[in-house]
C-alpha positions in Angstrom: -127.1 -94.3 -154.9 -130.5 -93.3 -154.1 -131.9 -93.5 -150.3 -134.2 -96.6 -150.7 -131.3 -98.2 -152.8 -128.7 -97.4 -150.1 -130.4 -98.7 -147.1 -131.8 -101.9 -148.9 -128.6 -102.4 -150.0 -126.6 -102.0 -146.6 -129.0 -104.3 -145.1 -128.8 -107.0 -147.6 -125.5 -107.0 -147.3 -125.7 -108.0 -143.7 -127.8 -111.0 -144.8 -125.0 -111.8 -147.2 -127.5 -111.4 -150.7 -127.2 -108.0 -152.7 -130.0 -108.3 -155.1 -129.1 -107.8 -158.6 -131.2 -104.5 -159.0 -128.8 -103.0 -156.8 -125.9 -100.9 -158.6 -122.8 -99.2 -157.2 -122.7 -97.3 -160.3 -118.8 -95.7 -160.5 -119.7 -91.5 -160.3 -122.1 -91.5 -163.6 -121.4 -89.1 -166.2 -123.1 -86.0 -165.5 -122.1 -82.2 -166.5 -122.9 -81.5 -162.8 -124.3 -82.7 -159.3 -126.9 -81.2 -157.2 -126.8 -80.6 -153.3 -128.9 -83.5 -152.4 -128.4 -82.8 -148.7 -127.0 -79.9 -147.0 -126.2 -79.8 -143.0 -123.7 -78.7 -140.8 -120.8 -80.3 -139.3 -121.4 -78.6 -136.3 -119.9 -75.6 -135.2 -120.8 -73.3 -138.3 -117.6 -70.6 -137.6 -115.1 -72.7 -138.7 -114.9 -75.1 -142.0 -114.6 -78.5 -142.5 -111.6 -79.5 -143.3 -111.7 -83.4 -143.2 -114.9 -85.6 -144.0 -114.8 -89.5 -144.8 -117.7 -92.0 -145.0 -118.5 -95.4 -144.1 -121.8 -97.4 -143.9 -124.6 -95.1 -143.2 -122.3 -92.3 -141.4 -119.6 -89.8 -141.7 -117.2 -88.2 -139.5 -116.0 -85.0 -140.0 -113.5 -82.7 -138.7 -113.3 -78.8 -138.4 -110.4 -76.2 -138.2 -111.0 -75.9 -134.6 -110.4 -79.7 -134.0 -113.6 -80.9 -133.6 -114.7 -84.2 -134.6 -118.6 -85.1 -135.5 -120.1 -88.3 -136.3 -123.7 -88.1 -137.7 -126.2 -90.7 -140.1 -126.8 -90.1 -143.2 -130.3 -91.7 -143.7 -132.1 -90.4 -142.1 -129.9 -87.6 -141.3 -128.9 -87.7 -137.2 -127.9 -85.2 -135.2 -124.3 -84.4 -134.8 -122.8 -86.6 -131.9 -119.1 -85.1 -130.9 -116.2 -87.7 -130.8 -113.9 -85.3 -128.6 -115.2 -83.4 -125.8 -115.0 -79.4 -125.2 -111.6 -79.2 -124.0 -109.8 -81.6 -126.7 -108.5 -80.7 -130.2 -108.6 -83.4 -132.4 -105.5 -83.3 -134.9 -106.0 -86.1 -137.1 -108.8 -89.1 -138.0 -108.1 -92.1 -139.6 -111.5 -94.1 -140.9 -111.1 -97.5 -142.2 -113.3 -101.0 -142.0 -110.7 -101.2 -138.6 -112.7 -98.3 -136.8 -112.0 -94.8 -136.2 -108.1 -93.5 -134.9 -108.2 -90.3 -133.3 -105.1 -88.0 -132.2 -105.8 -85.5 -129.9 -104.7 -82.9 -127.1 -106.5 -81.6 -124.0 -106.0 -78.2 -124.1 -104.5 -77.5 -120.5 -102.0 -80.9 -121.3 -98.5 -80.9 -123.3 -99.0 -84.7 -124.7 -100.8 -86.4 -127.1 -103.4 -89.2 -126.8 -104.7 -91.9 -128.8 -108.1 -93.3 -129.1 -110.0 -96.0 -131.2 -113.4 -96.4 -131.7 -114.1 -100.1 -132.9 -116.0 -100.7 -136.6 -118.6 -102.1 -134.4 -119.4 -99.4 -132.5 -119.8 -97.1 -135.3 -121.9 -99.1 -136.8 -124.1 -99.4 -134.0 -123.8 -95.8 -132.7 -122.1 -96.6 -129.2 -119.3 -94.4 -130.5 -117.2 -96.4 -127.6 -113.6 -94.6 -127.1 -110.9 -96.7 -126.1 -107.6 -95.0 -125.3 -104.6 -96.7 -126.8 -100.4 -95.8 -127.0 -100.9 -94.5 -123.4 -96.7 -96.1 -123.0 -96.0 -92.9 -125.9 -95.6 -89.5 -124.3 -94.9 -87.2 -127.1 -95.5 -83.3 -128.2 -97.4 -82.2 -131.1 -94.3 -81.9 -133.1 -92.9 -85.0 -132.3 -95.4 -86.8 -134.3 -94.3 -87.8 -137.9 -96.9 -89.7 -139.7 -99.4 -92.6 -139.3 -100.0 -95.7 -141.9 -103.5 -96.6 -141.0 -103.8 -99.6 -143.3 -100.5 -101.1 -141.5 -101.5 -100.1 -138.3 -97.8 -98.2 -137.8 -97.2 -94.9 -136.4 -93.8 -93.0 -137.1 -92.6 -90.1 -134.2 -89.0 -88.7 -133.3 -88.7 -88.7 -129.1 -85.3 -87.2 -128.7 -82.6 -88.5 -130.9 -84.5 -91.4 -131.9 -87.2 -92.2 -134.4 -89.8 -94.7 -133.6 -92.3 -96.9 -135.0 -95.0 -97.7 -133.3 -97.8 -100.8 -133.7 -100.9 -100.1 -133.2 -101.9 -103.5 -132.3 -99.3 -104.4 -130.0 -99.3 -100.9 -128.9 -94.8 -101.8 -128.8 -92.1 -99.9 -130.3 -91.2 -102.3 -133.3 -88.5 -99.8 -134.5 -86.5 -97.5 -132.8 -83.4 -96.0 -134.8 -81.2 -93.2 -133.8 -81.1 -89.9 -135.5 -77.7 -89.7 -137.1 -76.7 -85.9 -137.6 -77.0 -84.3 -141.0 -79.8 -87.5 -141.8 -83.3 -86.8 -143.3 -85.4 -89.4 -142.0 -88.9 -91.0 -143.3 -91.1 -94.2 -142.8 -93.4 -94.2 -145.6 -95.8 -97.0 -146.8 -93.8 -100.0 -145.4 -90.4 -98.5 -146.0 -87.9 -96.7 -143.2 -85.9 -94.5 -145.9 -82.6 -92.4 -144.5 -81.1 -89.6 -147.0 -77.8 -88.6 -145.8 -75.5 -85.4 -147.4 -72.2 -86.7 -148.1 -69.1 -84.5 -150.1 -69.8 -86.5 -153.2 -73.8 -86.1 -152.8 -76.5 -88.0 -151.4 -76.7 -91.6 -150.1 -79.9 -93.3 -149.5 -80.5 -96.3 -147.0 -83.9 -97.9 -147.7 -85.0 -100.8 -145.7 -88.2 -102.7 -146.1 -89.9 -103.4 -142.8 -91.9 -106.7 -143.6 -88.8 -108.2 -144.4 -85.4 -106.4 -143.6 -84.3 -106.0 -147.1 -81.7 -103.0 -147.3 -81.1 -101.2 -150.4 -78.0 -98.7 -151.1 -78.3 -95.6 -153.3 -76.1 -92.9 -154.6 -76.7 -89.7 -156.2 -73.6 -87.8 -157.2 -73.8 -84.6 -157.0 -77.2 -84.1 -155.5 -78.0 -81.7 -152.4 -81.0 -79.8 -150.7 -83.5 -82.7 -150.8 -87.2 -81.6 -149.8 -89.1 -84.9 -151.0 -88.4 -88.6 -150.7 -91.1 -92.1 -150.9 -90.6 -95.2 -152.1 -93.5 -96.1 -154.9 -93.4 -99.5 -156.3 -89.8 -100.3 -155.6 -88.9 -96.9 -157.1 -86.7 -94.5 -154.9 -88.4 -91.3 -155.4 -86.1 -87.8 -154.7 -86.9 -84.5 -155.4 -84.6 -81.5 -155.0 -84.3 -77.9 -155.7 -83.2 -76.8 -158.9 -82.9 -80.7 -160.0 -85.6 -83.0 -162.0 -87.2 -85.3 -160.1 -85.1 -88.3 -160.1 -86.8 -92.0 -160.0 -84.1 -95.1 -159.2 -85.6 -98.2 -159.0 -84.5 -100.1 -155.8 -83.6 -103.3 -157.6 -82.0 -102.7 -161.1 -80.7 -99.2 -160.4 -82.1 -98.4 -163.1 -82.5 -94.2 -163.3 -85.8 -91.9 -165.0 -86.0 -88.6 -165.0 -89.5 -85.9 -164.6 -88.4 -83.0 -166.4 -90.8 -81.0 -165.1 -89.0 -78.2 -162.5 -90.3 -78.0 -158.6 -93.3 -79.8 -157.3 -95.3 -78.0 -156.0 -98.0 -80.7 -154.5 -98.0 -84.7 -153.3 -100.6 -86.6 -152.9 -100.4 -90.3 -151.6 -102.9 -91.9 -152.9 -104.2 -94.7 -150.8 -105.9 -97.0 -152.9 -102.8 -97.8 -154.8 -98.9 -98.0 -153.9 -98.6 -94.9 -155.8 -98.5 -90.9 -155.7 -99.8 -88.1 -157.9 -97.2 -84.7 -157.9 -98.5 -81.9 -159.7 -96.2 -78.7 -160.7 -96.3 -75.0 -161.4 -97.9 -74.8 -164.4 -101.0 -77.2 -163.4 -100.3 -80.3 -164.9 -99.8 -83.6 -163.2 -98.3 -87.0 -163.6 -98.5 -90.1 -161.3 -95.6 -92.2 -160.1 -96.4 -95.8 -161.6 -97.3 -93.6 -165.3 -94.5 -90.9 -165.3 -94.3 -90.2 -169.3 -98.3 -89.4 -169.4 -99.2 -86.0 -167.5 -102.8 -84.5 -167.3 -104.0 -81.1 -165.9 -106.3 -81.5 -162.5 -106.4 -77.8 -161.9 -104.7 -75.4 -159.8 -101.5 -76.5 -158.0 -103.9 -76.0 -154.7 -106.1 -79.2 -155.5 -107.7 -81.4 -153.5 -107.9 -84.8 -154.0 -109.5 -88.2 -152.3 -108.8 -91.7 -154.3 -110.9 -95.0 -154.3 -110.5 -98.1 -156.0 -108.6 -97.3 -159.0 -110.2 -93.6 -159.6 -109.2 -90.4 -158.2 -110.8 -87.4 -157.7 -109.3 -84.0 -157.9 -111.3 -80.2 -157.1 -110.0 -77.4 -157.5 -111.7 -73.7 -156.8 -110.3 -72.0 -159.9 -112.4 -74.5 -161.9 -115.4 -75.5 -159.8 -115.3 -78.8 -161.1 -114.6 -82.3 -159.6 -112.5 -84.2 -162.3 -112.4 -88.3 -161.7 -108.9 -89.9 -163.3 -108.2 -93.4 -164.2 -105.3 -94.5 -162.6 -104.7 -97.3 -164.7 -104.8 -95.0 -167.8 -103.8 -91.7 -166.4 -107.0 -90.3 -168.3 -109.7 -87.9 -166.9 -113.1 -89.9 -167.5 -115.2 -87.5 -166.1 -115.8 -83.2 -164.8 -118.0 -82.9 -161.9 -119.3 -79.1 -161.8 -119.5 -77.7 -158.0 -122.0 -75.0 -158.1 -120.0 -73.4 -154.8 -117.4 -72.0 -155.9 -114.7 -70.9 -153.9 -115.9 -72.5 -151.0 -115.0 -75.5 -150.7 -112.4 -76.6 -148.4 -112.6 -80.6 -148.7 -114.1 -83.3 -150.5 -114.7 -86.9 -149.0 -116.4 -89.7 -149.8 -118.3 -92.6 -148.8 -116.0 -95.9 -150.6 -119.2 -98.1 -150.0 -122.0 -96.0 -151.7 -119.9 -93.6 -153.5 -121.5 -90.8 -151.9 -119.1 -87.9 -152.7 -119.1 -85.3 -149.7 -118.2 -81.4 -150.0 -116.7 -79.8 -147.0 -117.5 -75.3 -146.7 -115.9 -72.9 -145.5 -119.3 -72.1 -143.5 -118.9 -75.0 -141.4 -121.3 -76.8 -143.6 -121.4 -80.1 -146.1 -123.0 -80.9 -148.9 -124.0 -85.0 -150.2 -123.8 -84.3 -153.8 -126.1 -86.6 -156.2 
């Protein structure tokens, strides 16, 4: 979307009329995309490694934990969202605000801060601490499901789930010895080696429903998710087994070791790729596609996703629907690249460097 385009269009939308000259056209067909705009995160020693858009901003994050929110148009200077002594670990961006996990770097512990949509919309950048009741380590933290607002970490012999907007333990389940443990998208999944095999215990946390699952014979598990009611297992030296939760019913990926997930947030579904640089997606197992190298990366929105890869230079959009590649972007940087983002509201598609910089491709 061009500049004039992009900031009538984010202030009509605040008067509740988008005129109809106004597109959002879905990443045009082009052979390749120009650096529009080209500035730094920051700190230009170490790359980018994280970079998401929103409105008329980004935040970014480096390799050496530092977080940076800046405008776009007309390009601001870089405000820092942790200060010199903190390294950020992990930002979540969403139309609820910011999440930021963190360590000072003379403290053991963790902490937690939000910054409301609000203020990053109207610069204030306001920090508001939050989970100060959780004490954990760096390595007790599991995962966090932004969308639900639930945060999964081990204290102990115990796993946890945490609420973000109640800031309360909703779950706390102990660690059973020889159990593999994962929340994952709504689901608190429990693998367990018996003599006989494996036995999965799935159980839905909106509404308690357990499920029960065997698989004789199977051993050294290094993957599980649930994906559209489908138990999803992979393990060495087996195929990737699919059993769906409610008929049992049993498919098979016949396509050795995985050697990349990706969840893919704008869907219930994942994307695996394999050794020999194809890929298939959970909902459309029997279709697969080739993305690029097994070393990919990948960012999703609304029904497309889009995959680079530095052996190819080229940005590749899929169809999820169809499992189809509609589109190659070409990346005249290759090699360098370290991340791509975008903006899900303008479609601006970001490219993070290993030079600290990032590039607004148009």
């Amino acid at each position: 979307m061009k500049a004039n385009n992009l900031s009538e269009f984010l202030l009509s939308r605040e008067t509740g009329s988008i005129p109809s000259h106004i597109t959002t056209q879905r990443f045009p067909m082009r052979s390749s995309w120009t650096p529009k705009l080209i500035f730094p995160h920051m700190d230009v020693t170490n790359s980018v490694i994280w970079i998401k858009g929103r409105e008329n901003y980004t935040i970014s994050l480096n390799k050496s934990g530092k977080a940076v929110y800046r405008t776009i148009l007309p390009l601001s200077p870089p405000i820092m969202l942790s200060q010199p002594n903190e390294h950020v670990y992990k930002v979540c961006l969403s139309s609820k605000g910011a999440f930021l996990i963190l360590k000072r770097n003379n403290e053991r512990y963790l902490q937690f801060f939000t910054i409301s949509d609000e203020s990053l919309k109207n610069g204030s950048l306001t920090r508001v601490r939050v989970l100060e009741k959780l004490v954990i380590e760096f390595r007790s933290y599991e995962e966090i499901d932004y969308e639900r607002q639930i945060l999964s970490v081990k204290v102990g012999n115990r796993y946890q789930l945490w609420s973000l907007e109640s800031e309360e333990i909703i779950l706390d389940y102990p660690l059973p010895p020889s159990t593999k443990i994962r929340y994952y998208k709504g689901y608190l999944i429990l693998c367990s080696q018996e003599e006989r095999g494996l036995k999965f215990t799935v159980r839905n946390i909106d509404n308690s429903e357990m499920y029960l699952v065997r698989i004789m014979g199977g051993s050294n598990v290094y993957h599980f998710e649930v994906c559209r009611n489908w138990l999803v297992v992979s393990m060495k030296e087996h195929h990737i087994q699919l059993i769906n939760l409610i008929t049992k019913e049993t498919k098979w990926i016949k396509k050795g070791d995985v050697t990349q997930y990706y969840e893919i947030d704008c869907e219930d579904d994942s994307l695996l790729t394999f050794s020999d640089g194809s890929a298939v997606l959970i909902s459309n197992p029997d279709i697969d596609f080739t993305l690029g190298s097994p070393n990919s990366m990948y960012v999703d929105i609304e029904g497309m996703l889009l995959a680079f890869s530095n052996d190819t230079s080229a940005i590749r959009v899929l169809d999820l629907k169809t499992s189809k590649i509609i589109n190659s972007i070409e990346v005249k940087k290759r090699g360098e690249v370290t991340c791509i983002g975008l903006n899900d509201e303008t479609q601006q598609i970001f490219v993070g460097l290993k030079s600290g910089k990032i590039c607004l491709l148009d």
